[in-house]
PLY file of the C-alpha trace (Angstrom):
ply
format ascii 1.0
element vertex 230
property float x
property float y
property float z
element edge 229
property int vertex1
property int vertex2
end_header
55.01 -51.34 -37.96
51.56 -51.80 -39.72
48.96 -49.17 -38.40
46.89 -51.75 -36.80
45.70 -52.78 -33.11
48.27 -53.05 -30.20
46.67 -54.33 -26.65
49.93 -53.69 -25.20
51.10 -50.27 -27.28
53.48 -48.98 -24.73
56.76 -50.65 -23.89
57.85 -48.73 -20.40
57.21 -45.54 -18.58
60.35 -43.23 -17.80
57.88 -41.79 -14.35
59.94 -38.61 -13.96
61.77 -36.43 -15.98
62.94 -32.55 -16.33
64.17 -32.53 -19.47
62.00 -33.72 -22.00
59.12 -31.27 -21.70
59.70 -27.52 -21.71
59.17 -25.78 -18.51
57.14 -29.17 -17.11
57.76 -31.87 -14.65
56.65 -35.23 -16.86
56.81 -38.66 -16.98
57.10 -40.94 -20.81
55.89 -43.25 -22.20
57.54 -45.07 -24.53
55.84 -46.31 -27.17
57.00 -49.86 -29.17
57.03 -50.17 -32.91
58.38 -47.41 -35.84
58.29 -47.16 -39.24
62.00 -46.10 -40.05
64.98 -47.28 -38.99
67.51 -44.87 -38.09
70.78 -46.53 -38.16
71.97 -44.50 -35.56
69.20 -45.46 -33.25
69.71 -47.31 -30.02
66.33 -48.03 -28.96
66.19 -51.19 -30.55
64.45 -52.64 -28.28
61.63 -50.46 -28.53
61.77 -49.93 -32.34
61.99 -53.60 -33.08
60.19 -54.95 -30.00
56.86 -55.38 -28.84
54.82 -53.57 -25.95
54.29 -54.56 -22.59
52.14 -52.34 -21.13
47.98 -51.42 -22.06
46.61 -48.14 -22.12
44.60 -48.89 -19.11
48.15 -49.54 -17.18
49.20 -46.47 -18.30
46.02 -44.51 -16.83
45.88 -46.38 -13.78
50.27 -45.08 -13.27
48.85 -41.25 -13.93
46.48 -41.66 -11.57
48.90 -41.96 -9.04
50.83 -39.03 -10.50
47.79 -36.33 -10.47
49.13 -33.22 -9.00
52.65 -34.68 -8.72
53.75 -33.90 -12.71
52.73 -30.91 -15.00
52.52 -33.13 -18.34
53.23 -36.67 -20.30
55.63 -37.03 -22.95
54.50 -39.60 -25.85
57.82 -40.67 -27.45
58.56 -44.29 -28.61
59.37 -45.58 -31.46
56.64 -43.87 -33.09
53.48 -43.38 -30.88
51.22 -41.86 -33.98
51.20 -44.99 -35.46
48.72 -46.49 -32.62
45.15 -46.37 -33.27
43.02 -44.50 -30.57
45.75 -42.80 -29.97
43.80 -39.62 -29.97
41.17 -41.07 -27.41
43.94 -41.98 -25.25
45.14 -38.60 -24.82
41.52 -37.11 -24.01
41.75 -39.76 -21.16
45.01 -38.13 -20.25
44.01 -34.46 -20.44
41.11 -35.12 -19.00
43.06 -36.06 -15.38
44.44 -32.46 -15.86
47.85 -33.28 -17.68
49.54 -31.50 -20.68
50.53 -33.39 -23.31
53.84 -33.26 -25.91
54.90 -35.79 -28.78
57.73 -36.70 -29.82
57.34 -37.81 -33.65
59.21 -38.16 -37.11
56.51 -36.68 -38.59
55.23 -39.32 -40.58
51.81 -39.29 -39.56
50.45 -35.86 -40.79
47.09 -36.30 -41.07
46.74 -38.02 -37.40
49.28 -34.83 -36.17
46.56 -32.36 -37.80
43.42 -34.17 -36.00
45.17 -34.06 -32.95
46.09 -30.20 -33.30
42.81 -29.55 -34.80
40.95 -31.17 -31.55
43.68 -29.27 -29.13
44.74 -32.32 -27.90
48.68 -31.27 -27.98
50.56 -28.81 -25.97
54.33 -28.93 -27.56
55.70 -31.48 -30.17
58.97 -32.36 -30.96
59.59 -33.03 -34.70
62.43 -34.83 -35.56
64.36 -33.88 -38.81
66.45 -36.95 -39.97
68.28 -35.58 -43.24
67.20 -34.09 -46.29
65.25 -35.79 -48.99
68.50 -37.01 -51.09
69.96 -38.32 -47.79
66.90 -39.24 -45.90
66.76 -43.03 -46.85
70.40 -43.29 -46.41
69.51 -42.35 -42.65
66.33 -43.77 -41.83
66.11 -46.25 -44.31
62.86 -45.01 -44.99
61.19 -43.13 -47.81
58.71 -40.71 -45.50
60.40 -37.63 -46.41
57.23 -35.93 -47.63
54.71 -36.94 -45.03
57.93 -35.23 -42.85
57.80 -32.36 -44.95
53.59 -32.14 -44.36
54.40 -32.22 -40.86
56.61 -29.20 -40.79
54.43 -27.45 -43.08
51.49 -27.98 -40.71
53.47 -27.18 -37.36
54.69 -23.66 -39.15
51.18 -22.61 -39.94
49.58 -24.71 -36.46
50.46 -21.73 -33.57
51.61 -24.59 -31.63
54.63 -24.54 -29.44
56.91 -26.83 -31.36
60.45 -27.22 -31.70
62.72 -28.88 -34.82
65.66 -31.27 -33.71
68.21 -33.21 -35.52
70.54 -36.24 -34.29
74.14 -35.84 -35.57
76.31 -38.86 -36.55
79.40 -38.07 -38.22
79.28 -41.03 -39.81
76.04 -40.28 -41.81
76.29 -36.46 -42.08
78.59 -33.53 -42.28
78.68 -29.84 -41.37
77.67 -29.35 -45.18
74.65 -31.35 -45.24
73.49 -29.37 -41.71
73.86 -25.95 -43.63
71.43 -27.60 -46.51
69.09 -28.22 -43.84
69.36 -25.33 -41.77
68.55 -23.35 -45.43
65.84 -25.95 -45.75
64.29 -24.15 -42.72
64.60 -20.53 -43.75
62.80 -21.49 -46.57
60.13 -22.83 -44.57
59.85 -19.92 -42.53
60.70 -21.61 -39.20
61.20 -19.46 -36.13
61.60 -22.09 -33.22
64.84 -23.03 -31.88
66.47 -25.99 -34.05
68.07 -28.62 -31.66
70.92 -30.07 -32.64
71.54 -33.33 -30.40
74.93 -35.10 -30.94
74.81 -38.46 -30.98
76.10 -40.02 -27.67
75.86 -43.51 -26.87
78.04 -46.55 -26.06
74.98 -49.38 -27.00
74.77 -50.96 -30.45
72.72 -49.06 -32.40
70.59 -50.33 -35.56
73.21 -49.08 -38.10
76.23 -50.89 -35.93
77.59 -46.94 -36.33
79.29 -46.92 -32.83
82.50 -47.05 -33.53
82.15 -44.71 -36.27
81.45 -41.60 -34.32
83.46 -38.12 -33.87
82.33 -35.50 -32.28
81.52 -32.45 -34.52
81.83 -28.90 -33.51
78.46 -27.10 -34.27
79.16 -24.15 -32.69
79.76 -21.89 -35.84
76.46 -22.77 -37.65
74.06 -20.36 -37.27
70.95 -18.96 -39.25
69.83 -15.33 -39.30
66.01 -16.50 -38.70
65.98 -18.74 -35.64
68.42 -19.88 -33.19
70.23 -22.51 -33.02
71.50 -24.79 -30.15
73.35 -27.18 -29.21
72.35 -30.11 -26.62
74.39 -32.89 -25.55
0 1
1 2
2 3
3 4
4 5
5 6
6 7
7 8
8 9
9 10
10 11
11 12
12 13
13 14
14 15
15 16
16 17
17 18
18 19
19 20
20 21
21 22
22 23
23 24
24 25
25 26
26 27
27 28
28 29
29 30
30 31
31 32
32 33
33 34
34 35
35 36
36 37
37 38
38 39
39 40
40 41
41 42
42 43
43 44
44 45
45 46
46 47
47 48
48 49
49 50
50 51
51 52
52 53
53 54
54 55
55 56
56 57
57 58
58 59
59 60
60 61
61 62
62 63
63 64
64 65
65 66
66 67
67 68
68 69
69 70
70 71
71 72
72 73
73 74
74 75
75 76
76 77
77 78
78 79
79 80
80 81
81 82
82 83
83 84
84 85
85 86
86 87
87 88
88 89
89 90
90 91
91 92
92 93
93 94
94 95
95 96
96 97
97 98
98 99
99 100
100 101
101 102
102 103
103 104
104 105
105 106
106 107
107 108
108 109
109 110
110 111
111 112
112 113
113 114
114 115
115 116
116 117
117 118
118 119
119 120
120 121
121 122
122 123
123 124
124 125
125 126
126 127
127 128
128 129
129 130
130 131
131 132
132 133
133 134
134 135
135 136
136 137
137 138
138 139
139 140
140 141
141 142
142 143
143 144
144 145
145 146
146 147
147 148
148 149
149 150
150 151
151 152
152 153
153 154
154 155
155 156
156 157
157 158
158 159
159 160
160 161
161 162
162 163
163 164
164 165
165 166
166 167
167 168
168 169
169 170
170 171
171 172
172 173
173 174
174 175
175 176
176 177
177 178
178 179
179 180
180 181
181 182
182 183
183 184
184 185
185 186
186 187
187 188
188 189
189 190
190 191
191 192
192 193
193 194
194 195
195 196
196 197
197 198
198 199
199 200
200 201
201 202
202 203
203 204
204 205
205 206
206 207
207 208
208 209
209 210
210 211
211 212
212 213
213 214
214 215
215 216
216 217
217 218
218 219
219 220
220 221
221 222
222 223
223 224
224 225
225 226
226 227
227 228
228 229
């Protein structure tokens, strides 16, 4: 998806949720459009589709939600690919809410403006593979803009956390232990996420039926902690 004008940017609002913002009651919105595609992804709908919902819906929803919910999650798809995306969230804070992303990271320079103006309260950065696996996954070649990402979010003081989807079918154990390394190097002290896949919908990759569960539970860094979700 082209960085250009979307009336309709957002494809659906999730209106309440516990677990996708630390510590705060939240709704989502979902934004349509991305520019990878991870073939273990089952938004496809969202990812390949187009929005149905304007900004202005979107405001007039949180209206109704002022002192009900702590904060709004931006997740999509991509949602840093939107112009006036960064106007849009003043809007938001403004009507007293906090604010996390969701991203792949591929938008550094927009994820600096918006850290710079202290328009974010958490983001979620979402580490796909490392760069001699990365298109293989995403079918992409945004590894460094990712990499400019993490770079800024290490050196932001933002809260921020590092998470990774798990397919047995595109990665093993040894390729986790690369990235975990990866980290260390970076000087990451969050908590990395690691999410096993866990879906029965077609995905983009048509991987479905070539899942196993992994067991994560012995990989472990002497830097940061790691966990385990799903």
């Amino acid at each position: 998806m082209s960085k250009k004008h979307v009336n309709k940017p957002i494809y659906h609002i999730t209106p309440f949720t516990l677990l996708d913002f630390p510590d705060q009651t939240a709704c989502i919105l979902w934004f349509a459009g991305c520019n990878m595609r991870c073939r273990y992804c089952y938004n496809i709908d969202i990812v390949k589709g187009k929005g149905k919902l304007a900004f202005e819906d979107a405001l007039i929803f949180l209206n109704t939600r002022k002192g009900l919910l702590d904060g709004v999650v931006f997740s999509g798809g991509e949602c840093s690919l939107h112009l006036n995306i960064d106007s849009f969230i003043r809007e938001i804070r403004q009507m007293g809410f906090r604010i996390k992303m969701d991203t792949n990271g591929t938008s550094p320079r927009k994820l600096r403006e918006l850290i710079d103006d202290e328009l974010l309260d958490y983001v979620a950065l979402d580490f796909k593979a490392l760069r001699n696996n990365f298109y293989r996954i995403t079918q992409s070649d945004h590894f460094s803009k990712f990499e400019k990402s993490l770079d800024l979010l290490v050196n932001s003081g933002i809260r921020y956390e590092v998470r990774t989807t798990v397919h047995s079918a595109l990665m093993n154990k040894e390729m986790i232990r690369e990235m975990i390394s990866f980290l260390e190097k970076k000087n990451y002290q969050g908590t990395y996420y690691l999410q096993h896949f866990f879906n029965d919908c077609p995905t983009l990759g048509e991987l479905e039926n070539d899942y196993q569960r992994m067991d994560l539970r012995h990989l472990h860094s002497e830097q940061f902690k790691i966990a385990i979700r799903n």
